[in-house]
C-alpha positions as CSV (number, residue, x, y, z in Angstrom):
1,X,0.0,0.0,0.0
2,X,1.6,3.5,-1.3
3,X,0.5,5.9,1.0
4,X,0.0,9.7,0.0
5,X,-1.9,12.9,0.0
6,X,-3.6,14.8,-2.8
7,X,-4.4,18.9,-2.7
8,X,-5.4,21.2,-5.9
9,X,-3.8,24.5,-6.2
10,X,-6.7,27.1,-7.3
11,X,-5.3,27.4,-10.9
12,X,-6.1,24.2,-11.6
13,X,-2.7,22.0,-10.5
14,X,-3.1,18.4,-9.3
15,X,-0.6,17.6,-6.2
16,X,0.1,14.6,-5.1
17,X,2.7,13.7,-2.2
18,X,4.4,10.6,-0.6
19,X,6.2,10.1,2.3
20,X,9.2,8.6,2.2
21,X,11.2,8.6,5.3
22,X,14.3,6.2,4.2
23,X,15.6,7.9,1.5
24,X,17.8,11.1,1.7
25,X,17.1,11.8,-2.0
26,X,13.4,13.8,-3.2
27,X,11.8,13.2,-6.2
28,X,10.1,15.5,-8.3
29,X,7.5,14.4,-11.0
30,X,5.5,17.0,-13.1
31,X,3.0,15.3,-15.8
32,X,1.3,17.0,-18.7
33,X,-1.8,15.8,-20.5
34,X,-0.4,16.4,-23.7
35,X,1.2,14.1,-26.4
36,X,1.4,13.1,-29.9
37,X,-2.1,12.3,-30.4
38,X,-2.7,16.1,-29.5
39,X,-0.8,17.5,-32.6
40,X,-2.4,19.2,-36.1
41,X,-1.4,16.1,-38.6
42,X,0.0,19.0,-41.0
43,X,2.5,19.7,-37.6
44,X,4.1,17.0,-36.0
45,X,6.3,15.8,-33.5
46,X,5.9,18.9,-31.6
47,X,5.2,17.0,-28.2
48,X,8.7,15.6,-28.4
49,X,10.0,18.6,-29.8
50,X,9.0,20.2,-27.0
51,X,10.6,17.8,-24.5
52,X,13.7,19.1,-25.9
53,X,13.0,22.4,-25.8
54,X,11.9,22.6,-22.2
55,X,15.2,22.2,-21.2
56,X,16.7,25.1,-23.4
57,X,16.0,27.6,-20.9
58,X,12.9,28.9,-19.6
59,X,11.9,33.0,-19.4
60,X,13.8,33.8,-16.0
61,X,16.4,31.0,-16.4
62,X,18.8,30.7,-19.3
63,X,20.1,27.6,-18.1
64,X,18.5,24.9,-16.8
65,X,20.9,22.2,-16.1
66,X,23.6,24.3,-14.9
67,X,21.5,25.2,-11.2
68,X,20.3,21.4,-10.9
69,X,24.1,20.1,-11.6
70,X,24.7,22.8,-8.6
71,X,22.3,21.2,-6.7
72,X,23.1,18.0,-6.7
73,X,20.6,16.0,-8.9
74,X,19.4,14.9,-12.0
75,X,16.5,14.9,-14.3
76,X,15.2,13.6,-18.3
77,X,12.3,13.5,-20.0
78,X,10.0,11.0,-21.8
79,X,7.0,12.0,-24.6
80,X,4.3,9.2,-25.9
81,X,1.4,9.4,-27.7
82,X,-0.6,10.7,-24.6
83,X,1.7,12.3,-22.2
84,X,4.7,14.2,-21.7
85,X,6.6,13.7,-18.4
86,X,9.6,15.5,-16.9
87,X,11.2,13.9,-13.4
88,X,14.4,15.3,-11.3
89,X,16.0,13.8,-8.1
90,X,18.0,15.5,-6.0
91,X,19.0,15.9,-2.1
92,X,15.7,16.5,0.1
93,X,17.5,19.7,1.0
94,X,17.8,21.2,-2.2
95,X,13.9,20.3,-3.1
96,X,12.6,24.1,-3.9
97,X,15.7,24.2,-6.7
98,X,13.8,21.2,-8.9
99,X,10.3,23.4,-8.0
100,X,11.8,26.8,-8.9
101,X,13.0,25.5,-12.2
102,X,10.0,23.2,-13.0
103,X,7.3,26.6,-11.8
104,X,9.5,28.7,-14.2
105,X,9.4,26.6,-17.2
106,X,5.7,26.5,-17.1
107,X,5.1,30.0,-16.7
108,X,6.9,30.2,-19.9
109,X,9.7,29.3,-22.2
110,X,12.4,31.6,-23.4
111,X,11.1,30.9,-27.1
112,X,14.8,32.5,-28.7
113,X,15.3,31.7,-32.1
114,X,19.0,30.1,-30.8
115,X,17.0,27.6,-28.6
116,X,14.6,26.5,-31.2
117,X,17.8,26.0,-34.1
118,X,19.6,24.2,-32.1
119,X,16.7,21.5,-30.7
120,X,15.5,21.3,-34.1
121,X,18.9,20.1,-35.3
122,X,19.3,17.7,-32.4
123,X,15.3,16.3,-33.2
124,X,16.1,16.2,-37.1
125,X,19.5,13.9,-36.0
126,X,17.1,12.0,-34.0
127,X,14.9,11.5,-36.6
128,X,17.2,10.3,-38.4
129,X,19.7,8.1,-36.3
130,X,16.8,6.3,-34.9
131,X,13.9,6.3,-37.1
132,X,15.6,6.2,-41.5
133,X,19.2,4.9,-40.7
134,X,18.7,2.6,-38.2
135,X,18.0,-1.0,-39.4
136,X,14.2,-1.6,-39.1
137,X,14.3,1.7,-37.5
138,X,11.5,2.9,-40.0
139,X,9.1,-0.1,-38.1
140,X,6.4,2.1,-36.2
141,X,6.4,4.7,-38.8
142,X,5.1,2.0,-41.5
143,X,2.8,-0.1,-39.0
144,X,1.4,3.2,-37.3
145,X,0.3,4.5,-40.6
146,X,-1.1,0.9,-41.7
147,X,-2.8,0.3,-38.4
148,X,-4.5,3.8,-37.5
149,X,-6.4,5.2,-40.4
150,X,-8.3,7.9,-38.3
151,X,-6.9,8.1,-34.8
152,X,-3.5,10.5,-34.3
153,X,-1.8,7.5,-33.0
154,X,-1.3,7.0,-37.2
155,X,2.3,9.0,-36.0
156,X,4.8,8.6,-33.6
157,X,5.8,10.6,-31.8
158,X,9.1,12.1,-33.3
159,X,6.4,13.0,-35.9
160,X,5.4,12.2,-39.5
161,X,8.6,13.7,-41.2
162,X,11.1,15.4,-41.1
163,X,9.8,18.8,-42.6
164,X,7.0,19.6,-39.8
165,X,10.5,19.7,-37.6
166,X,12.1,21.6,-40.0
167,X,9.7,24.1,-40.7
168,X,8.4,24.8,-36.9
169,X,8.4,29.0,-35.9
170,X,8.6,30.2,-33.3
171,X,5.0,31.2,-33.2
172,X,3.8,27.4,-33.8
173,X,5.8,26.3,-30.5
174,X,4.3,29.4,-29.0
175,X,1.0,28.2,-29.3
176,X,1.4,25.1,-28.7
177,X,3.2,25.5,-25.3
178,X,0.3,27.8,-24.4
179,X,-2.1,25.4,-25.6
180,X,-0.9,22.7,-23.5
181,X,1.7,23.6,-20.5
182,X,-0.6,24.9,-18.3
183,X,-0.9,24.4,-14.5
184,X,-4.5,22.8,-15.0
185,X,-3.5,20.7,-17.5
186,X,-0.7,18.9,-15.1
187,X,-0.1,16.1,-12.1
188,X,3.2,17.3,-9.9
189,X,4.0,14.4,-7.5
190,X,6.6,14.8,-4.7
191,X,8.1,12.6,-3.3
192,X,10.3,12.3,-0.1
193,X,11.2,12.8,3.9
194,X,9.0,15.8,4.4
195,X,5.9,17.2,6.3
196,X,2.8,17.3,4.1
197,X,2.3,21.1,5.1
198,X,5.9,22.2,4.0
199,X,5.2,20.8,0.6
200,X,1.8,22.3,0.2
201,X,3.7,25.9,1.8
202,X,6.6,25.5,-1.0
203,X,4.0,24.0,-3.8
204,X,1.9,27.3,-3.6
205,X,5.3,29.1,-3.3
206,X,6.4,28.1,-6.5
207,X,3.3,27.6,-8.4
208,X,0.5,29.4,-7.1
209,X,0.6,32.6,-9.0
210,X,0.9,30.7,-13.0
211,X,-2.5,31.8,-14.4
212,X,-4.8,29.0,-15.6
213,X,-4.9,29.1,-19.1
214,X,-7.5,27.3,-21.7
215,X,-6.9,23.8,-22.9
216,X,-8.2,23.0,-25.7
217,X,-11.2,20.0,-25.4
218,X,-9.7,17.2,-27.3
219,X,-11.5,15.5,-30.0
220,X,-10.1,12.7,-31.1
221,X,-11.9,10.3,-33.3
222,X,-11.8,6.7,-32.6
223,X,-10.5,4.1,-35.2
224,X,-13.1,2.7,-36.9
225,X,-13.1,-1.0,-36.4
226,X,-10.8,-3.1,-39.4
227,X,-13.1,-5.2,-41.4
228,X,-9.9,-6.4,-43.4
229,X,-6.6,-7.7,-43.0
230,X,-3.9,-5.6,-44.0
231,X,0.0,-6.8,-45.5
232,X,2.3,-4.4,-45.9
233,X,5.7,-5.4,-47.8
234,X,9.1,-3.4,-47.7
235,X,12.7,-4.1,-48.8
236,X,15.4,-2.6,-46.5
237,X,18.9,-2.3,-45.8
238,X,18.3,-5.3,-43.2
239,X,20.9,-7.7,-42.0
240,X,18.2,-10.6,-42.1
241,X,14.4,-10.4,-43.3
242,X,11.9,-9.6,-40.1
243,X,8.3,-10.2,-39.7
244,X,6.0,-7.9,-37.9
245,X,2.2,-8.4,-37.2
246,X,-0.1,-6.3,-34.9
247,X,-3.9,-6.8,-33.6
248,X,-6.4,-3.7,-32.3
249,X,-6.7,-3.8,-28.6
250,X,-8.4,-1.9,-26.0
251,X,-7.1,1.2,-24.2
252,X,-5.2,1.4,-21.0
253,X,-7.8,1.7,-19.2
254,X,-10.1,-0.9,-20.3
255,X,-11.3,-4.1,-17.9
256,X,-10.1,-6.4,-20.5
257,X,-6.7,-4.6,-20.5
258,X,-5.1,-6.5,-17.6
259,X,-6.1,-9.8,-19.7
260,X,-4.3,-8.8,-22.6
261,X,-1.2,-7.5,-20.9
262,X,-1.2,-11.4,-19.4
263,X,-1.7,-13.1,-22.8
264,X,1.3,-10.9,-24.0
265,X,3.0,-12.5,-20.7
266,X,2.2,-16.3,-21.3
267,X,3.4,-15.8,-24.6
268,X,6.8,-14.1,-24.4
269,X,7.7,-13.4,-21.6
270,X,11.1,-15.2,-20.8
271,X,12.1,-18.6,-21.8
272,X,9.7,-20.7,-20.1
273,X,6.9,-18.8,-22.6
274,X,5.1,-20.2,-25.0
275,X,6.7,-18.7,-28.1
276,X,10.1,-19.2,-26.9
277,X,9.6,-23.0,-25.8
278,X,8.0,-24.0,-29.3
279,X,9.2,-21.8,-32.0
280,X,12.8,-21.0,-31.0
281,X,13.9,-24.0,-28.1
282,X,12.5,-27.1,-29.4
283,X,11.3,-25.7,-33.0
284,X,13.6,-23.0,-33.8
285,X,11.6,-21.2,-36.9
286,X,12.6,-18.3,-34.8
287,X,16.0,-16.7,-33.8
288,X,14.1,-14.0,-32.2
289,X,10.9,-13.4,-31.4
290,X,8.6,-10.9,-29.1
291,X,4.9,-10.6,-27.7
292,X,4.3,-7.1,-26.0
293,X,1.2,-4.5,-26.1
294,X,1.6,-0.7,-26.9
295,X,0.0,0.1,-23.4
296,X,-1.7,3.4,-24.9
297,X,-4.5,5.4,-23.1
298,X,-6.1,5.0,-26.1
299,X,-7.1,1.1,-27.7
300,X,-3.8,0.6,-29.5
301,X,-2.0,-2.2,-30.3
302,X,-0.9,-5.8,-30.0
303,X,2.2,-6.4,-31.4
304,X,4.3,-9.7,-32.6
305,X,7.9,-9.1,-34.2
306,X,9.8,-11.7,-34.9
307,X,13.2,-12.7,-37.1
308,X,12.7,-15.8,-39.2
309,X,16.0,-18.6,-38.9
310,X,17.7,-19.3,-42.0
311,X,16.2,-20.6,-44.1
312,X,12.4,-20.4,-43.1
313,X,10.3,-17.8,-45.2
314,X,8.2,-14.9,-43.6
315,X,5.1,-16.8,-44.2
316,X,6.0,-19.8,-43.7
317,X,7.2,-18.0,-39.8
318,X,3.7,-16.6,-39.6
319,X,1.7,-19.5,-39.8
320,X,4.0,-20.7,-37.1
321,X,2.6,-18.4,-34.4
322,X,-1.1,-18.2,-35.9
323,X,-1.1,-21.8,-35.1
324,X,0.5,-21.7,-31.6
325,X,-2.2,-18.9,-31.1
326,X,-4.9,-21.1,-32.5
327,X,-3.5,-24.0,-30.3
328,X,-3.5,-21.6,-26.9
329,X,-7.3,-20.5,-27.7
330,X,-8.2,-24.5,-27.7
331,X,-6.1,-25.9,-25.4
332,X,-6.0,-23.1,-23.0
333,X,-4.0,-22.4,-20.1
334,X,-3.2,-24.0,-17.2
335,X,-3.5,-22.6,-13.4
336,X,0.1,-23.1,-12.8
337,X,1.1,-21.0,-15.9
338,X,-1.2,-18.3,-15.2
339,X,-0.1,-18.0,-12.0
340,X,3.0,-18.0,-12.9
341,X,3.2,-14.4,-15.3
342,X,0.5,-13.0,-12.3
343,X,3.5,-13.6,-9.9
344,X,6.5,-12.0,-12.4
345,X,4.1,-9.0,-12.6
346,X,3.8,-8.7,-8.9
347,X,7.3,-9.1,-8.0
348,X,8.2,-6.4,-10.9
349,X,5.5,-4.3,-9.7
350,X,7.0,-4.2,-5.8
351,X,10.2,-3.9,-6.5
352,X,9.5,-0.8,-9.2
353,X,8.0,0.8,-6.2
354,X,11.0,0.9,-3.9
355,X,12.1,3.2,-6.0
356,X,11.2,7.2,-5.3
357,X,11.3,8.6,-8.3
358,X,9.3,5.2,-10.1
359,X,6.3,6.0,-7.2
360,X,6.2,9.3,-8.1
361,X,6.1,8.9,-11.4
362,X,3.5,5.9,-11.7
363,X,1.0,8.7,-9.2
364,X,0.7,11.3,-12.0
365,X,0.4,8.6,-14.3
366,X,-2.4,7.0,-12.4
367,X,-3.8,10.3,-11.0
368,X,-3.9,11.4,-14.8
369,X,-6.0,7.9,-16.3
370,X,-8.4,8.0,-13.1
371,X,-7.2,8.6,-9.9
372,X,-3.7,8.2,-7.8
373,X,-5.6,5.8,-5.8
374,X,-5.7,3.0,-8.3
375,X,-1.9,2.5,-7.7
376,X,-3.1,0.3,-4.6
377,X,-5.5,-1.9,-6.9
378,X,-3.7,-2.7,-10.0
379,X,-1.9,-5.9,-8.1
380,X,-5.6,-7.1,-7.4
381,X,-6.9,-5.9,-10.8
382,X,-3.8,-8.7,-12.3
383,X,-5.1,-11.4,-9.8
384,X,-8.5,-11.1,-10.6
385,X,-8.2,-12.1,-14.0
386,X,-9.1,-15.9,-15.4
387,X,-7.7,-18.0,-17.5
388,X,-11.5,-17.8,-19.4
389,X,-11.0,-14.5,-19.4
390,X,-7.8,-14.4,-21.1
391,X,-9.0,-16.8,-23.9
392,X,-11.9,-14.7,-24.4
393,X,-9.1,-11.6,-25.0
394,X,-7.5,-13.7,-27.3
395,X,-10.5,-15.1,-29.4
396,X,-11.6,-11.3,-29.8
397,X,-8.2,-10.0,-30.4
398,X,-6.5,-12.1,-32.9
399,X,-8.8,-12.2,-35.5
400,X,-7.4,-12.1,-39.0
401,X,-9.4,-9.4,-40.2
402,X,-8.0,-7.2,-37.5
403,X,-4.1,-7.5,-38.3
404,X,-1.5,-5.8,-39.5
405,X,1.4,-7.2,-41.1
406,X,4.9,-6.0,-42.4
407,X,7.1,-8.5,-44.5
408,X,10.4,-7.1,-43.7
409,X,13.1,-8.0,-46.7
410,X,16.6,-7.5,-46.9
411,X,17.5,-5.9,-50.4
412,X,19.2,-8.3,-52.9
């Protein structure tokens, strides 16, 4: 059981704090509701473009690393599809530095033409490094695009290409950081060996006075249901031809989500899993092979990738896992092998939450997709789930009709 307390500032700021009184270190979360699937599709990436630029200085601070470094501590950044998330640890006694600079970079950016050159350039090397040059690095651009035919989630989050990067103003970043960085549109979670009044005293310090400011209402259309199965095939600079395949699931937070996330478990994950055992141990039409779900807010994705051995053909490796997916939906699963991925979940669970800066993190997360108290269920919403009720998630989930596949070739 996390314990914690919850207060909202009157502009709109959630705040959530836990008491931690074995650890010398604080942790300071700060979530915004804002992500890729927020962008104009003409205008890209801008979410993670952001997350670069929040750290080129903010309207009273030129610097931002340089008075953290002084400090003491640390922080990074992560963007998705549906949230952007920016974290710092540091001494307890040095706490109101990680506020000062956090309050200060929501009240505004700098927005110099300098700061926004140089992240661009770092963002376009991204792009690029990661996503064109990269073997299979191009993946998610080609199956988010083949998947998602009305939702935003058709893009990743570095963006569609290049140019919506390139050709960014100033004045587009200006409205979208005023769009979306707003105190009412944020979860700050503390974390750390400190009174609950001091924190809500330096809180409203540091972030009382930043104005609310109006948030869009999102309207995002859902993905019409696939009728049809869609292939995809691409040749590549690729050491060895790959095989990719993904199925429509529900959102994050669905019932039948925690029933999924345990089919991806039985599976593939480890070697005792089912794809592992039968189509790389004692069958190997595999040299690698993966199970995992996207895990979006939104339904997203069920996703297989795999590497054919020598010798056996992309289809040919397919039909291998349709079959040991056909086989799992009539045989079904034993007791001892559901328990089994219900207890790996637990223990990683528990032992992610020793960890400050993980508990604050996962708060906002599930303050921002409910409420922060659903961090004490989630164990009990795992163990709750059937065996039936996985088979049922994988009769409705892997229906031809609702896949995706790339055929992955090496140029010859």
């Amino acid at each position: 059981m996390i314990k914690f307390e919850k207060f909202t500032l009157k502009n709109g700021l959630r705040v959530i704090f836990h008491q931690d009184k074995d650890t010398p270190v604080a942790a300071v979360n700060i979530l915004y509701n804002v992500g890729a699937k927020d962008e104009n599709p003409q205008k890209t990436g801008f979410a993670h473009l952001f997350e670069h630029l929040m750290f080129g200085g903010s309207i009273n601070i030129p610097e931002y690393d340089k008075p953290l470094q002084e400090a003491g501590g640390s922080s990074n950044a992560f963007t998705n599809n549906d949230y952007t998330n920016y974290y710092e640890t540091l001494p307890k006694e040095n706490i109101e530095t990680a506020l000062w600079l956090e309050s200060d970079r929501m009240l505004s950016l700098a927005f110099t033409e300098k700061s926004l050159e140089v992240q661009k350039k770092v963002v376009i090397e991204e792009f690029k490094q990661n996503y064109l040059n990269k073997p299979y690095g191009d993946f998610w651009l080609l199956m988010r695009s083949l998947a998602f035919k009305v939702h935003p989630y058709q893009w990743a989050t570095i963006g569609k290409e290049i140019s919506h990067i390139e050709n960014a103003t100033i004045q587009d970043v200006k409205d979208f950081f005023f769009k979306h960085y707003a105190p009412n549109n944020a979860v700050l979670s503390i974390g750390g060996n400190f009174e609950f009044n001091y924190i809500k005293d330096i809180v409203e310090k540091w972030f009382g006075d930043i104005e609310k400011r109006k948030i869009p209402l999102r309207n995002i259309l859902p993905e019409p249901e696939q009728k049809e199965a869609r292939k995809l095939t691409v040749e590549r600079n690729v050491p060895v031809d790959a095989w990719y395949q993904t199925y429509h699931m529900c959102g994050r937070t669905h019932p039948d989500f925690y029933a999924a996330d345990l089919l991806s478990d039985i599976l593939s994950n480890g070697e005792s899993s089912r794809l592992f055992q039968n189509l790389i141990k004692k069958n190997p039409v595999f040299s690698s092979l993966d199970a995992y779900i996207s895990g979006s807010t939104d339904p997203g994705l069920f996703v297989f990738s795999g590497k054919p051995s020598e010798g056996i053909s992309l289809k040919e490796a397919e039909q291998n896992v349709i079959n040991e997916i056909e086989n799992l939906i009539k045989s079904g699963i034993t007791e001892r092998e559901l328990q089994k991925v219900k207890n790996k979940i637990e223990s990683r669970f528990v032992f992610s939450e020793t960890d400050i800066l993980n508990k604050a993190t996962d708060l906002c997360f599930y303050e921002l997709t409910g409420s922060a108290e659903d961090i004490n269920t989630e164990i009990d919403n795992y163990n709750e789930v059937s065996a039936d009720m996985i088979l049922k998630a994988a009769k409705s989930i892997f229906r031809q009709e609702n896949s995706n596949t790339i055929y992955y070739k090496t140029k010859k």
